[in-house]
N, C-alpha and C positions, 0 to 999 in steps of 0.2 A: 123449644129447647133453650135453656140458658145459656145465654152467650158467654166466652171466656173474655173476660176483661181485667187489662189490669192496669193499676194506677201509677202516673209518671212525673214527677216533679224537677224541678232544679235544685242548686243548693239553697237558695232565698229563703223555703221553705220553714227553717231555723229546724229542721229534723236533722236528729245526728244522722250517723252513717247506723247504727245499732237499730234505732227505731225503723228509718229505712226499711232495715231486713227484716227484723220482727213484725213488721207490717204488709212484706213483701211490695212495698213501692218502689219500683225503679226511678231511678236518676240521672242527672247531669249535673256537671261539676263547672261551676264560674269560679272565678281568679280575683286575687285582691292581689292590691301592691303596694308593698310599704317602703319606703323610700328606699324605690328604686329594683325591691327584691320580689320577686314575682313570688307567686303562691296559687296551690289548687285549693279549691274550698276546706277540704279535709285534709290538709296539710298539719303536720303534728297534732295527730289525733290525740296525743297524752298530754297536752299543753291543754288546760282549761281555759273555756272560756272567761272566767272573773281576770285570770294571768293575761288573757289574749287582751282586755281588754283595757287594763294596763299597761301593754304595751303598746298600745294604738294612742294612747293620751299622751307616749313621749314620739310619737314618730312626728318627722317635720312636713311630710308628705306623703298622701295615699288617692288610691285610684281602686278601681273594679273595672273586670274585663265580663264579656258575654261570651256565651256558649256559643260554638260556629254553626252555619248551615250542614256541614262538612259531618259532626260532630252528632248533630241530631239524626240527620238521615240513616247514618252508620246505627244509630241506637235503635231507632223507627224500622230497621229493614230486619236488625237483629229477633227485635221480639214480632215482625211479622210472618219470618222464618216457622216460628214458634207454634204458628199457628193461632196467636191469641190481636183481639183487638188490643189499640193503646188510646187510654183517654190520658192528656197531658194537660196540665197546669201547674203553670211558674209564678215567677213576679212579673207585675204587671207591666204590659204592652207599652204604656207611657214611659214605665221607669226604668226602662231595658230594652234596646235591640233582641235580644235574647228570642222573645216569642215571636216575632217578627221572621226570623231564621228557624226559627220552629213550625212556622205557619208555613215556608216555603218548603221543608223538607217532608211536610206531611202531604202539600199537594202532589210531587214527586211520587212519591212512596204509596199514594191510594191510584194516582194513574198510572202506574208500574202490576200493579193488582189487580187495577179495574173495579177495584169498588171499596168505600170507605173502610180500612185498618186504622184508622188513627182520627180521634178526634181534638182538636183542641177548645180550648174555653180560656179567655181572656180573666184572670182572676180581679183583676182592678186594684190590688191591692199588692201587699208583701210580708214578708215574716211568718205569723204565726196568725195573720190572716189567710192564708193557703194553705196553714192546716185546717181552718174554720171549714175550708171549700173541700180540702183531702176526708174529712170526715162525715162531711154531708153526702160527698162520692161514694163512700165504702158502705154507706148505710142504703144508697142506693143501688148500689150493687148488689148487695144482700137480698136484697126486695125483690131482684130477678128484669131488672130495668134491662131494657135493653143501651147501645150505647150510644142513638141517635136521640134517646128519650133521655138520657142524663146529662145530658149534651145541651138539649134543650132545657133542662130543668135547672144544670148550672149556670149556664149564662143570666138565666134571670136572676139567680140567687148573688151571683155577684154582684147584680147592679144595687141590692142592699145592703151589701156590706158595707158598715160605717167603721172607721178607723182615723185615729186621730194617736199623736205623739208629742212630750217634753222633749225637747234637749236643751243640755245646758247651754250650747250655740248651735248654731246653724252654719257653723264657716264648712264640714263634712261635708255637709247635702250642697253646700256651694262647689265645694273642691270634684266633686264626683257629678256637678252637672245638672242637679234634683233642684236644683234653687236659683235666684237670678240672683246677683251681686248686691241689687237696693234689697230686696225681702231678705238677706241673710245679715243684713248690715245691723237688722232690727234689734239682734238679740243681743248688741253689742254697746246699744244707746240707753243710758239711764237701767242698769240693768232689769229691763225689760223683758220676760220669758216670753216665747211666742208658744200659742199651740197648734202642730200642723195639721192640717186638716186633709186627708185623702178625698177629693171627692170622689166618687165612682161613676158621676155623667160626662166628665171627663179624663180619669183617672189623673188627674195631677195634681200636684202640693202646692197648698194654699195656707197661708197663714190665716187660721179664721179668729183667732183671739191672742191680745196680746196683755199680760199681766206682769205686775210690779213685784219679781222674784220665783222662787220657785213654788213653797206656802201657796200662793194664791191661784200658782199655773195646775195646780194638781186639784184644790177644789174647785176651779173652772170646771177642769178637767169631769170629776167626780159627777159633779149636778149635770154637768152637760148629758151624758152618758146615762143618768138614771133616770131623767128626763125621757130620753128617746129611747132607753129600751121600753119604759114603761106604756110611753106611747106607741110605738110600735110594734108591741109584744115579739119584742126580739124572742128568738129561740137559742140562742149561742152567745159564751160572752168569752172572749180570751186575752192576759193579759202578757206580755212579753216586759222585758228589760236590758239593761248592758249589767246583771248582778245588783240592780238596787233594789234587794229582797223585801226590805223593812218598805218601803214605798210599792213596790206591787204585789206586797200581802195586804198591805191597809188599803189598798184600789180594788183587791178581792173581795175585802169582806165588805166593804160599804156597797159591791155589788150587791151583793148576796144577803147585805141588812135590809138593803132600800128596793130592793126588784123583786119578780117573781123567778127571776134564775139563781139556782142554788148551787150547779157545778161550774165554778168557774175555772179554766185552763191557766197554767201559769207556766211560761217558761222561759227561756235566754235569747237575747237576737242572737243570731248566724254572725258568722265573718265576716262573710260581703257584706250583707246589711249591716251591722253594724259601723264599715266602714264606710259608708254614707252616710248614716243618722248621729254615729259619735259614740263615744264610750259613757257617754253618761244618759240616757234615755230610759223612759219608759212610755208606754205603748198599749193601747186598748184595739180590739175588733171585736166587733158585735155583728147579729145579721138577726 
């Protein structure tokens, strides 16, 4: 019999709250802070994000908060009430307490039961690379997987997810934690672009290339990425932004010239993530 499963994210995810529902993926909601005034992730739903995003390039200070132990449990108990499993993936365990308190409230909640309700999976990644992982899940769902077998099948898939980032600086992913004070310094000398590189055998950010402007940071960028989808016959390509539309529709199509992937995904960072990576970024994941 096919198992009732159903799929669980945080806000990182860059899904509105609409797509959300229309996909029936449950949630949790993390916090950003802009100097000083706290906020839930979906805080002024009518404020666009292009508006949000110029308003983050005047604030003089921001932060991000994680979801509680408290918080997830309450979620965890609610849809095991329900009678259905929950398979959950956030942003990544390196770049967030967040899973960390998700991992605790899910051993609670399955020895409360006596037997697995909740499974987690480390995504390694962030943004609109946990959609990458959100839609890999939903297809195996479909397929009648059970939810110890997608369990095991997303874990490995994460550890291929490649994902790399422009920002115009790096002082965000310092202010919020993601960066050490010398690698964020980089983007400040000889204007210098870095591009960040996610690895996935350790989940943390690493500057893997550093380029003279931004021109140069994006065709790095470009060869890098068609390079290793083509060698590793990626299945998935998606490209994220803070609104810099003209620059990740021309990162789409030169996927889509230069690969064998022809649907590329395209959409906006989140809140939270944005406020760690900066209002001016764009953003590739592949797997």
């Amino acid at each position: 019999m096919k198992e009732n499963i159903v799929l669980m994210t945080d806000s990182c995810s860059s899904l509105t709250i609409e797509e959300l529902k229309n996909r029936n993926i449950e949630y949790v909601e993390m916090s950003y802070v802009l100097d000083d005034e706290v906020h839930s992730a979906f805080d002024e739903e009518d404020v666009s994000l292009p508006a949000f995003y110029e308003k983050l390039d005047t604030v003089k200070s921001c932060s991000t908060g994680c979801v509680s132990e408290s918080m997830f449990e309450e979620k965890f108990e609610e849809l095991a009430k329900k009678d259905v499993k929950v398979l959950y993936m956030g942003l990544s365990g390196a770049l967030s307490a967040t899973y960390g308190y998700a991992e605790v409230a899910a051993e609670k909640i399955n020895a409360k039961y006596g037997k697995k309700v909740v499974a987690l999976v480390n995504s390694r990644t962030g943004s609109i690379g946990v959609q990458l992982l959100l839609d890999d899940a939903a297809e195996l769902i479909e397929q009648g997987k059970t939810l110890d077998e997608i369990e095991f099948i997303l874990k490995d898939y994460a550890t291929r997810v490649e994902s790399a980032f422009v920002c115009r600086d790096l002082k965000f992913l310092h202010k919020c934690g993601r960066l050490g004070a010398l690698e964020a310094a980089i983007g400040s000398i000889l204007k210098i672009v870095p591009i960040i590189h996610v690895d996935p055998k350790d989940d943390k950010l690493h500057v893997a290339d550093k380029c003279l402007g931004k021109k140069l940071a994006y065709k790095a960028l470009k060869n890098k990425f068609v390079k290793m989808i083509n060698e590793r016959k990626c299945e998935r390509c998606y490209v994220a932004s803070c609104a810099l539309d003209e620059d990740a529709e021309d990162l789409k199509n030169y996927i889509i010239e230069n690969t064998h992937i022809k649907d590329v995904k395209v959409t906006y960072i989140d809140k939270v993530m944005s406020c760690c990576c900066g209002p001016k970024t764009l953003a590739i994941f592949c797997r």
